[in-house]
C-alpha positions as CSV (number, residue, x, y, z in Angstrom):
1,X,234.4,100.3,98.7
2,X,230.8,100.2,97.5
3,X,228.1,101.5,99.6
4,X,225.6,98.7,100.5
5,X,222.4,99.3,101.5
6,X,220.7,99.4,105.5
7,X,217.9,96.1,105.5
8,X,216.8,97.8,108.4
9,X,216.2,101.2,106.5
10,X,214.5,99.3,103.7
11,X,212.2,97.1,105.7
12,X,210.9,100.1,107.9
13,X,210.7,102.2,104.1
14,X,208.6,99.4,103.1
15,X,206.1,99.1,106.2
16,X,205.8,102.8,105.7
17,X,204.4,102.5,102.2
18,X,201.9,99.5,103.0
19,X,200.4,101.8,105.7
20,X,200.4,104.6,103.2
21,X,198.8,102.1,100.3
22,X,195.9,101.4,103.6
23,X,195.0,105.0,104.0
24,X,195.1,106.1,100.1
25,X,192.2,103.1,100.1
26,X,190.5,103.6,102.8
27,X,190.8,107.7,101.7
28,X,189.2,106.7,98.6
29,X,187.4,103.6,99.3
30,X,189.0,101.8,96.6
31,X,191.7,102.7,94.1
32,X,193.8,100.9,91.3
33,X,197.9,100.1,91.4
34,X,198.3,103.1,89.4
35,X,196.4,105.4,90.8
36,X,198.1,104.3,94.5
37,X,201.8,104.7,92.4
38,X,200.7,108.1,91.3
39,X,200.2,109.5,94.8
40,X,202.7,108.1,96.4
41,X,205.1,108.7,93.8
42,X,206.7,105.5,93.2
43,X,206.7,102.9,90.3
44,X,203.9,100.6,89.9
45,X,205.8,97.5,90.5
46,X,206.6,99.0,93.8
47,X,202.7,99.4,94.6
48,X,201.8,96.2,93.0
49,X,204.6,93.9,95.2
50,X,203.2,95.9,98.5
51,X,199.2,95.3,97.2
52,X,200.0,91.4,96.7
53,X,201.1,91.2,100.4
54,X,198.2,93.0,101.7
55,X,195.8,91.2,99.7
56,X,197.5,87.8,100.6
57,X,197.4,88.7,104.1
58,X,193.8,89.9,103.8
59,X,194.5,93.3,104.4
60,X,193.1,94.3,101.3
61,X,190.9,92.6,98.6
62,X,190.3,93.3,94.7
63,X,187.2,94.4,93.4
64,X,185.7,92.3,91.0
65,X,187.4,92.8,87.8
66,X,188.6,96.2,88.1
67,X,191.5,95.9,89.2
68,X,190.9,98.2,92.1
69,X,191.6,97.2,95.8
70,X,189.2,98.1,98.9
71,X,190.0,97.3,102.9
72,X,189.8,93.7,103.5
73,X,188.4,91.7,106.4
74,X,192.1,91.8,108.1
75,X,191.3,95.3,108.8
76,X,187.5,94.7,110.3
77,X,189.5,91.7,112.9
78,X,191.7,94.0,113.7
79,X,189.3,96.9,114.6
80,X,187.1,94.4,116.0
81,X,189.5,93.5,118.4
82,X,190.6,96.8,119.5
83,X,186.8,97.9,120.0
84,X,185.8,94.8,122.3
85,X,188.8,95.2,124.2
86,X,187.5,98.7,124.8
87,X,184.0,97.1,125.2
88,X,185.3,95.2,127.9
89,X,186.9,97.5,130.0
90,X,184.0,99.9,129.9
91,X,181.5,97.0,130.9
92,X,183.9,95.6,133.8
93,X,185.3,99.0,135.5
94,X,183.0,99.6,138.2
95,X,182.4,95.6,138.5
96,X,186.5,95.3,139.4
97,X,186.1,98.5,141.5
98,X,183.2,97.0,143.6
99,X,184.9,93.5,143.9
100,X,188.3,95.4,144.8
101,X,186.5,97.3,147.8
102,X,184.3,94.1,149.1
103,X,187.4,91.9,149.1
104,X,189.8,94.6,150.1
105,X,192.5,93.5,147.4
106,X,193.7,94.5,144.1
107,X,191.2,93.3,140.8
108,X,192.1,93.0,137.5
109,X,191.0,92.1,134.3
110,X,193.1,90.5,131.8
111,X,193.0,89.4,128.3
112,X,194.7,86.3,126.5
113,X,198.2,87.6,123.9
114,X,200.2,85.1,122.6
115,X,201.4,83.2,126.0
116,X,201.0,86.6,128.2
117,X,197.9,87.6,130.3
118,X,197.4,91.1,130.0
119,X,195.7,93.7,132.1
120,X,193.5,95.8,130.5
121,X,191.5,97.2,133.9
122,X,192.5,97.5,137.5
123,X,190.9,98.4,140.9
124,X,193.0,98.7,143.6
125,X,191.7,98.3,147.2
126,X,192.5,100.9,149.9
127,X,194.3,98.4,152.0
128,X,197.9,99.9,153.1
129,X,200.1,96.8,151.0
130,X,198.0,96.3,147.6
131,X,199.5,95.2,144.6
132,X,201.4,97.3,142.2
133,X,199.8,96.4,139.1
134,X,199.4,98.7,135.4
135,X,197.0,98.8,132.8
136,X,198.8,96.9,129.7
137,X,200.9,94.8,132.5
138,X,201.4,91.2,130.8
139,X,202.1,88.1,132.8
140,X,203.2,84.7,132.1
141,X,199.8,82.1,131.6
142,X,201.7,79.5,133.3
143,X,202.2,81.3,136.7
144,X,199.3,83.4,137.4
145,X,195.8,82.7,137.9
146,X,194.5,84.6,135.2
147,X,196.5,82.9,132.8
148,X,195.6,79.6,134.0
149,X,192.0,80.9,133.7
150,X,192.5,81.9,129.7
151,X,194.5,78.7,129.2
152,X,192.0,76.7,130.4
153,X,189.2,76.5,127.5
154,X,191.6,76.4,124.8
155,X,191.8,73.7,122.3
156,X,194.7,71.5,123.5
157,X,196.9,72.2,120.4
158,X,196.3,75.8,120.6
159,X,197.7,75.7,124.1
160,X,200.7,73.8,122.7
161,X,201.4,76.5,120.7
162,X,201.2,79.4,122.9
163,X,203.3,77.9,125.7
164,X,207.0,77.2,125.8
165,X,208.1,73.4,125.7
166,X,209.8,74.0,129.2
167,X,208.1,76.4,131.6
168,X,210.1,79.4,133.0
169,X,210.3,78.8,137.2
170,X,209.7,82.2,138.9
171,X,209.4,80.3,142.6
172,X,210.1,77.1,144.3
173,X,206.1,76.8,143.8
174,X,205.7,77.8,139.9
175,X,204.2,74.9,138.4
176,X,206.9,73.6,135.4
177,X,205.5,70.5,134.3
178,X,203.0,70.7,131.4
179,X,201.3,67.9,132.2
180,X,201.3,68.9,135.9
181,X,199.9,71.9,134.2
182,X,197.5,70.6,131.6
183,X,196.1,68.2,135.7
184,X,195.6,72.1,137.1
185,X,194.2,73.4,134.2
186,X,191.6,69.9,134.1
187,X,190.7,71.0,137.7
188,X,189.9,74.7,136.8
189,X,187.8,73.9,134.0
190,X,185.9,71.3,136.5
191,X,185.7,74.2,139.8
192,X,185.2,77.0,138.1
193,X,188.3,79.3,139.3
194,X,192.1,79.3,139.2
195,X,194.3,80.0,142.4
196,X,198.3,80.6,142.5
197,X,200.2,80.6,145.7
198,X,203.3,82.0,145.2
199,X,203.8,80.7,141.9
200,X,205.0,84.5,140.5
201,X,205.9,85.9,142.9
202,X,206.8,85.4,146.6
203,X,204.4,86.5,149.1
204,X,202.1,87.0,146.0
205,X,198.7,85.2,146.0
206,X,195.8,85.5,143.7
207,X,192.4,83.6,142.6
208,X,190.5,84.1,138.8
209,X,187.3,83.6,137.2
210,X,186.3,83.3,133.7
211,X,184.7,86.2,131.8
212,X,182.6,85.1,128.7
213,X,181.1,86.7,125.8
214,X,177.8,86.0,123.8
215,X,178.5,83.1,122.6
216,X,180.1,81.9,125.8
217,X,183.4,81.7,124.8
218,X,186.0,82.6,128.1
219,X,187.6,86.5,126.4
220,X,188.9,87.4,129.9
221,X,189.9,86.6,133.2
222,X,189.1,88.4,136.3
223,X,191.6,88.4,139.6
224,X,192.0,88.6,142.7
225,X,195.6,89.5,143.8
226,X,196.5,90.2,147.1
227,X,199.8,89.5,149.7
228,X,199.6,85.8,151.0
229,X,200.0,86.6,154.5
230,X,196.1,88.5,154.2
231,X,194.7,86.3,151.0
232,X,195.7,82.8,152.6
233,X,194.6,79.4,151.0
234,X,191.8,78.9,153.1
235,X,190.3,82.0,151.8
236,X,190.3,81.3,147.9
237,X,187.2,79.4,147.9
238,X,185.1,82.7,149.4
239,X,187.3,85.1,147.4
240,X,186.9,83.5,144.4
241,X,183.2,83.3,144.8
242,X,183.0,87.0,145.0
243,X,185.0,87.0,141.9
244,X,183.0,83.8,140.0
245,X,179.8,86.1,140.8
246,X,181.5,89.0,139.8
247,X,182.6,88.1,136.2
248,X,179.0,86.6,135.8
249,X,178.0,90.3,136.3
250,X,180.6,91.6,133.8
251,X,179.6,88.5,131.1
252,X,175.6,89.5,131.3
253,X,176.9,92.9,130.1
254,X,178.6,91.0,127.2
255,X,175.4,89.2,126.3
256,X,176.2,85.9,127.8
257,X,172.8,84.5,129.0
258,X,174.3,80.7,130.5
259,X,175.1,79.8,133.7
260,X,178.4,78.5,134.0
């Protein structure tokens, strides 16, 4: 019987060699297909097919008419990203940690991927029930109040494309109607702050507010999460006013200079 070959082996062989094509670049700054073939050892159509993909993808770019490749702006996003994300948590730590001790409930601070919130800082209160949360936690947009926060100053389409075209019920109170969602999400952009009562988890309450950058755009969400029988719905208005003037503190650091 003849042997056939493992996709699977192939395609991880072949991510292997693009991040080895990266570093020989960024190593030398910029190098040619051969050169690249003759370091790692492999023909120069191999090299060239990986090169074309990178380059297509913006990963790398071609120097003039050299035919040499450098790092292209795919790799600057991407570090980019990594570094604000790191900016953020350093300039919102002891901003959640202050809010998490005046409120007496967990904080967090999440960040928009894909159609998941994600926690990228945490405070937890000294309260005897707090919330079990984790650094790198993600949570559906659709049922928590940071999500609704992040959702809520996206373009409409790019909403549509991050969430599902029926919404995952977690509770009798999860909210499973996109335009019942697209009404909430209206209302958050007009107040300010999101709320969910339950709609994650029961017994499980939480309020948000918007974190913006420089230019004002909303890059993260700061919450309030706490057990409903202590953070009742009475209380979100006061809580989240804590956490409104909160991630005002925490969007100063970021160079946002408006008011809203």
């Amino acid at each position: 019987m003849a042997k056939t070959s493992d996709p699977g082996k192939s395609a991880v062989q072949s991510v292997d060699r693009a991040l080895e094509v990266l570093e020989i670049i960024a190593r030398h700054g910029s190098a040619g297909v051969t050169a690249i073939a003759d370091e790692l050892g492999v023909h120069k159509s191999t090299v060239s097919r990986l090169v074309g993909v990178l380059d297509a993808r913006g990963y790398v770019e071609q120097v003039g008419e050299r035919g040499k490749f450098r790092l292209g702006f795919s790799i600057v996003r991407l570090a980019g990203s990594a570094t604000a994300e790191r900016d953020l948590s350093k300039a919102s730590q002891d901003i959640c940690d202050r809010l998490a001790e005046k409120v007496g409930e967990t904080t967090n601070l999440a960040v928009l991927d894909g159609d998941r919130a994600v926690n990228i800082v945490k405070a937890r209160s000294e309260s005897e029930v707090a919330l079990r949360t984790w650094v790198g936690q993600g949570s559906p947009v659709h049922a928590t109040s940071s999500g609704k926060i992040l959702l809520s100053e996206l373009a409409a389409d790019d909403r549509r494309d991050r969430l599902p075209t029926r919404l995952e019920s977690f509770t009798d109170t999860t909210v499973t109607s996109l335009s019942a969602l697209e009404a909430e999400l209206a209302a958050v952009r007009e107040v300010g702050w999101s709320s969910v009562r339950e709609e994650l988890e029961v017994g499980l309450n939480a309020v948000s507010a918007p974190v913006r950058d420089h230019t004002g755009t909303v890059v993260a969400a700061l919450s309030v999460s706490g057990p409903a029988y202590r953070l009742e719905p009475e209380d979100f208005a006061a809580v989240a006013a804590d956490a409104m003037t909160a991630a005002k503190d925490i969007s100063r650091r970021l160079g946002y200079a408006g008011s809203s």
